[in-house]
C-alpha positions, -999 to +999 in steps of 0.1 A: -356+264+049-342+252+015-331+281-009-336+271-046-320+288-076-334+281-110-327+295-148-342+281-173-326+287-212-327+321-222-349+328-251-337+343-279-344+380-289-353+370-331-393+366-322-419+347-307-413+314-292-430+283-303-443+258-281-410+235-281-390+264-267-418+266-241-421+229-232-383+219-229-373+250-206-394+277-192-428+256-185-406+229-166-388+259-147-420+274-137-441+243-126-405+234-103-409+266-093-440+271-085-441+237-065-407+249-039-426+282-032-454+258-020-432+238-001-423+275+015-385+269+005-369+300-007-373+304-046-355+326-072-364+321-106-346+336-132-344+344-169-339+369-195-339+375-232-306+365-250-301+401-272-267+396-286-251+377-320-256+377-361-295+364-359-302+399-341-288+421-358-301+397-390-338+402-374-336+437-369-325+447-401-353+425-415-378+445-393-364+480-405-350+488-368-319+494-357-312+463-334-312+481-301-349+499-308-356+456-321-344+445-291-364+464-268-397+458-282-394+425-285-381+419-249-412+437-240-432+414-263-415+383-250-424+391-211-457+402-218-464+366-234-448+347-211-469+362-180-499+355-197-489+318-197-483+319-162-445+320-159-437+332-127-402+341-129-385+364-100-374+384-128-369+383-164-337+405-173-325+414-207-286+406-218-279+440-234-281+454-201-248+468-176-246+443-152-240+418-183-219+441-194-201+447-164-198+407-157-188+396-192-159+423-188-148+412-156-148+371-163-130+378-194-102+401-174-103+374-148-097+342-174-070+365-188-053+369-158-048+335-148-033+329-183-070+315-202-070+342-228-052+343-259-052+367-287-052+346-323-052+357-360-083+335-376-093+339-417-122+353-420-148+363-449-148+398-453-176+424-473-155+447-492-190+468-501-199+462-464-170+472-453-173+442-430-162+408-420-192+386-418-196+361-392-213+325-404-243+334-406-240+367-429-225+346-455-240+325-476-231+305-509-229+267-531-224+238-503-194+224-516-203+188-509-245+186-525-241+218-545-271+236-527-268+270-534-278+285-503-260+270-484-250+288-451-217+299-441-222+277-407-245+243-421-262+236-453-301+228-447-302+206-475-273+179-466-267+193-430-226+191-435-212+213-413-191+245-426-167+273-421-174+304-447-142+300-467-156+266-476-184+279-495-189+281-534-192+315-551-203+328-513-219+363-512-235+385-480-266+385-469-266+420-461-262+435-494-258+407-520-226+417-527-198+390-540-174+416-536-159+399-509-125+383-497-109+364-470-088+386-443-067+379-414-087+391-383-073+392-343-096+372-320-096+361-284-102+325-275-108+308-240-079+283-236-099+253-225-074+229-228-057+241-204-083+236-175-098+203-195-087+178-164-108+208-141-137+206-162-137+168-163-137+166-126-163+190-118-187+170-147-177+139-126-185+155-094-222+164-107-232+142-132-247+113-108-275+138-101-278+147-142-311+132-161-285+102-185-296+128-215-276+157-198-246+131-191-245+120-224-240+152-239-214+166-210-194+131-218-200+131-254-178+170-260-152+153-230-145+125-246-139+141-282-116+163-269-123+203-259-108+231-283-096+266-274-129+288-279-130+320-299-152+344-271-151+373-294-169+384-328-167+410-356-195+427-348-215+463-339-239+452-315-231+434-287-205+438-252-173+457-260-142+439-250-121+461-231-090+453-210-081+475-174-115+492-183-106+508-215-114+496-253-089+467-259-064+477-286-071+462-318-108+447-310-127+484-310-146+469-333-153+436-320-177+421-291-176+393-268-193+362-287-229+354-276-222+324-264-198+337-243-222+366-229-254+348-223-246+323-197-231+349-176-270+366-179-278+342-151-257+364-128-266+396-149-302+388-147-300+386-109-279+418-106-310+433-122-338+419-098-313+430-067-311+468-081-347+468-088-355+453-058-330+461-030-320+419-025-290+410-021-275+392-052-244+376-042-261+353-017-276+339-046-239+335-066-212+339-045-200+311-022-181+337-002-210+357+005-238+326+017-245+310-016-230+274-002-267+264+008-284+271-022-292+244-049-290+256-081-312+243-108-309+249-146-338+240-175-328+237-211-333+220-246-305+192-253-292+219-277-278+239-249-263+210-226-229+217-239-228+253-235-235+248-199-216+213-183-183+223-202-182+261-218-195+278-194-183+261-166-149+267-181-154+302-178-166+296-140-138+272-131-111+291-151-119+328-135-108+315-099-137+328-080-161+314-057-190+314-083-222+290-073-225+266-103-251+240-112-261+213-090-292+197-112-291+202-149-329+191-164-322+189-205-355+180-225-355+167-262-372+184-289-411+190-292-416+186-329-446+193-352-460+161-367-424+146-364-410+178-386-394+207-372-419+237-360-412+267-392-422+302-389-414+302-428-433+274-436-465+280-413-460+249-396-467+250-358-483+268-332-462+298-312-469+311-282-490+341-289-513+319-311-516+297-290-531+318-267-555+333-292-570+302-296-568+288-259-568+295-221-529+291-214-538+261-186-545+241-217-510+242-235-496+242-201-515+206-193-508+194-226-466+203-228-458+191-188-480+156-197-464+154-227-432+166-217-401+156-245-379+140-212-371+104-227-370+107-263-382+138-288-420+139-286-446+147-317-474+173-313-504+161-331-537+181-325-558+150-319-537+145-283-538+181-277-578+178-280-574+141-255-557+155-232-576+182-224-605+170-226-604+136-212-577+149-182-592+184-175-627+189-190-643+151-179-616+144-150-606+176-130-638+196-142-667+171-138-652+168-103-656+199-090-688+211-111-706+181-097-699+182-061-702+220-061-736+221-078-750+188-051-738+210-026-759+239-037-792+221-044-790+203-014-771+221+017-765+256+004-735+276-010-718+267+023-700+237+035-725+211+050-720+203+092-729+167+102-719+129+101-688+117+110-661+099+086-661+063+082-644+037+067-648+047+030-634+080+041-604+066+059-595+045+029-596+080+008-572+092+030-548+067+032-553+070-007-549+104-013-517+103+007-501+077-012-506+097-045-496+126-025-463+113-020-458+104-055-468+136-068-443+154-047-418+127-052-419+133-090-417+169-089-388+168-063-370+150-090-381+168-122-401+143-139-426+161-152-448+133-172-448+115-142-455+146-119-481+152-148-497+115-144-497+116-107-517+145-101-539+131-126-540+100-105-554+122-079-580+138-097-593+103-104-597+094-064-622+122-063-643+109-095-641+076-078-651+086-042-681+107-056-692+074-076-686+052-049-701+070-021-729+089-041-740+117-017-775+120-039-784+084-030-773+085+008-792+121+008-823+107+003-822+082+038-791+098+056-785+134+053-758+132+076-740+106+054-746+127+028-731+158+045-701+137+053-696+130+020-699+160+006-680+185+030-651+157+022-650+159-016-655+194-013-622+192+010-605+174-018-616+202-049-599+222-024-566+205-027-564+198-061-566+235-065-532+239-042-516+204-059-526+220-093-511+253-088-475+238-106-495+228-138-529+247-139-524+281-123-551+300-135-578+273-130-558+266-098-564+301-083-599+303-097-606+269-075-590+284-044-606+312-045-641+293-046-634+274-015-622+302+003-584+293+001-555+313+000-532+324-030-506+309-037-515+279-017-489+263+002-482+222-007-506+204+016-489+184+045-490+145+050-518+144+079-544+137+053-572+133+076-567+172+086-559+185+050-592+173+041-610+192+071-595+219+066-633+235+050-654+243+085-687+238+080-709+268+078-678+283+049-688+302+020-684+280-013-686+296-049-692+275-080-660+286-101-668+298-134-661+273-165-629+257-156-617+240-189-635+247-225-641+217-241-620+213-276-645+205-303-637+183-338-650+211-359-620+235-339-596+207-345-599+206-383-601+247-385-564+247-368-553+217-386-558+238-420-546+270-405-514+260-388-504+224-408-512+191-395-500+153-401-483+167-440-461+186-421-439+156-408 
């Protein structure tokens, strides 16, 4: 039995995602997911909330909290939301917790010792009122190329040139205000990548054949300019001490391991946490000493992240010597935007995750983000395809379906799966249907192509539609009733499956149609004998109408959310 490992990009502790963070990592992860535990193989999904760096202590202070009390709630916050979308992960871990801590400690003594690790003085902006050096972000100032004056110490928004804080014009903090400030020397450790650049390159070449051309673009792209020695350690309070032979590290008691460093190595942490909460054993997962050889590892992320994870943090894999499991398939996705603009808490543009679920069932925005999945290029959410595709694919397609063949089955044979009649022809040409889109359902997901996993079970959906037209059960009823049991104890077979082939996309509709027809939960993928998978309902079975599978999206709802959360000005 195949054992799968899959991460998708760890959310970031600052507040509620929006529905591009949700469509280009953890929705992917969970429909891939969801589909190997049908397929029985061996599934571990894992995530966690990435706690550490400037924006948290940034959003904490802006809350009134200290950041660990921030943290916590909105870890809490984040899980609870993403279960009531349906993400099934294994376990969803936190960062700040000890076996990160415990991990980031040990890779950096490991790098260290094989000569990776380098202590470095670096100029940095310090507070004097503070009483603080202030990392990019903390600082902000005139750009010195467009003259914006808040300009951050990392990028200015306006021009989008690229900075370092000493660059900046008149720069002050964004703690306190203050312009008291100055630039200091400052000790730092950096990850000597240059040294192992020839490793990383080979290991990238090893994988990449198997990488969507987005993912091995972006690996190629930071190759081929060159890798830099990393700074893996910040001036900052909050975050994972750096120590050295398990005491503070002389000189750096003040300092913490840079996020970026940290929140990779949460993939690990995370799974450290789901063994001591659940008594598993970890390392079979992670270690190829200890049995990890046979599992494929899978990662989800935005194109953002690609970097950090085909060179940095394989750098910190390949350079610590062990026998660490790294990535086998990395799936990177584009951007969702708003109307062709960037989604803006700030500027009310966009839908997050918990109002999207205030206004909708979660199966819709799931339906909506896998079909419309930014794989090829960066995709643009307008509320008038929102309102298509779940009305056209789920209310009129997938709905109608099932409402209509349950509702002939009641007002003609009972709330029970009809007996009689025999398939014929236009039943084995069903099958032989059905199993061709089978196959290129479960081809697509096999190879993370969501769209087209989207578009294929779709495809299926419209083989029942057609059937029901084609062989119209009310009309053979009236002169066969045999013919019409046939029939119907067929499609009813075939609302059967679409609630296991749904399950990826659709889970709470999905369960809600298994559980009419008597199936079990979670279903298991249905098998290539199609003939049997759709005879699998034995005549004399209990069948339940489901409740109201998919609302319909009304015009008048469309322009209420259009003036509530922006629309087409937004772009």
């Amino acid at each position: 039995m195949a054992r799968i490992l899959i991460t998708s990009a760890l959310p970031y502790i600052n507040g509620i995602k929006h529905l591009g963070n949700l469509a280009g990592s953890m929705l992917p992860a969970d429909v891939f997911a969801r589909f190997q535990r049908a397929r029985g193989a061996e599934t571990l999904y894992i995530c966690a909330t990435d706690e550490h760096g400037t924006p948290a202590e940034l959003a904490a202070a802006a809350a009134g909290q200290d950041v660990a009390t921030y943290c916590a709630e909105q870890h809490e916050l984040q899980k609870a939301i993403g279960d009531r979308f349906g993400l099934s992960w294994d376990w969803f871990g936190r960062s700040s917790n000890a076996p990160n801590h415990r991990l980031t400690q040990h890779f950096c003594e490991a790098l260290e010792k094989n000569g990776l690790i380098e202590e470095r003085t670096d100029k940095m902006v310090y507070s004097v009122d503070d009483k603080r050096f202030l990392p990019d972000r903390y600082v902000e100032g005139t750009c010195p190329r467009c003259g914006f004056d808040k300009a951050r110490g990392d990028q200015c928004d306006n021009c989008g040139e690229l900075l370092d804080p000493v660059d900046l014009i008149e720069p002050y903090s964004v703690i306190s205000g203050s312009r008291n400030i100055e630039v200091r020397d400052t000790r730092h450790l950096y990850l000597l990548q240059t040294k192992i650049e020839g490793k990383i390159r080979a290991w990238v070449d090893s994988k990449a054949e198997g990488w969507p051309a987005l993912t091995r673009g972006i690996a190629y792209k930071h190759l081929d300019e060159g890798l830099i020695d990393r700074g893996i350690t910040r001036d900052l309070a909050w975050g994972i001490p750096v120590v050295k032979d398990g005491a503070p590290r002389p000189g750096f008691e003040t300092k913490v391991f840079y996020v970026w460093f940290d929140a990779p190595i949460e993939y690990i942490g995370a799974t450290v946490e789901w063994s001591e909460a659940t008594g598993a054993e970890w390392k079979r997962w992670w270690r190829t000493d200890e049995g990890a050889t046979d599992v494929e590892y899978v990662q989800f992320m935005g194109k953002d992240n690609v970097a950090f994870h085909t060179v940095s943090f394989p750098a910190t894999i390949i350079g610590s010597g062990e026998p660490w499991k790294q990535v086998d398939r990395l799936k990177a996705f584009n951007w969702l935007n708003w109307y062709g603009g960037k989604f803006s808490t700030s500027g009310k543009r966009g839908v997050f995750m918990d109002a999207a679920l205030e206004l909708l069932p979660a199966d819709l925005w799931r339906w909506y983000l896998t079909a419309n999945a930014p794989e090829g290029s960066d995709t643009a959410f307008t509320w008038e395809q929102f309102q298509s595709a779940a009305n056209k694919d789920l209310a009129d397609v997938l709905g109608n379906f099932i409402n209509r063949i349950v509702r002939f089955n009641e007002s003609k044979f009972g709330p029970v799966v009809p007996a009689g009649g025999e398939p014929g022809p236009r039943e084995q040409q069903l099958y032989a249907d059905v199993a061709a889109q089978l196959a290129v359902l479960t081809t697509e997901l096999e190879a993370i192509e969501v769209r087209k996993a989207a578009q294929a079970v779709r495809a299926l959906w419209v083989l029942g539609n057609e059937y029901l037209q084609e062989a119209a059960p009310w009309t053979a009823f009236k002169t066969d009733v045999d013919r019409a049991a046939v029939v119907t104890r067929t499609a009813l077979n075939l609302a059967a499956l679409y609630g296991r082939v749904s399950a990826p996309f659709i889970p709470f509709a999905a369960e809600g149609i298994c559980k009419a027809f008597g199936e079990a939960w979670p279903p298991a993928w249905p098998g290539t004998d199609i003939a049997a998978e759709l005879s699998r309902l034995e005549p004399g079975r209990a069948v339940a109408a489901p409740d109201v599978l998919f609302p319909k999206i009304l015009d008048e709802q469309i322009v209420e959310w259009t003036e509530r959360f922006g629309g087409a000005e937004a772009g």
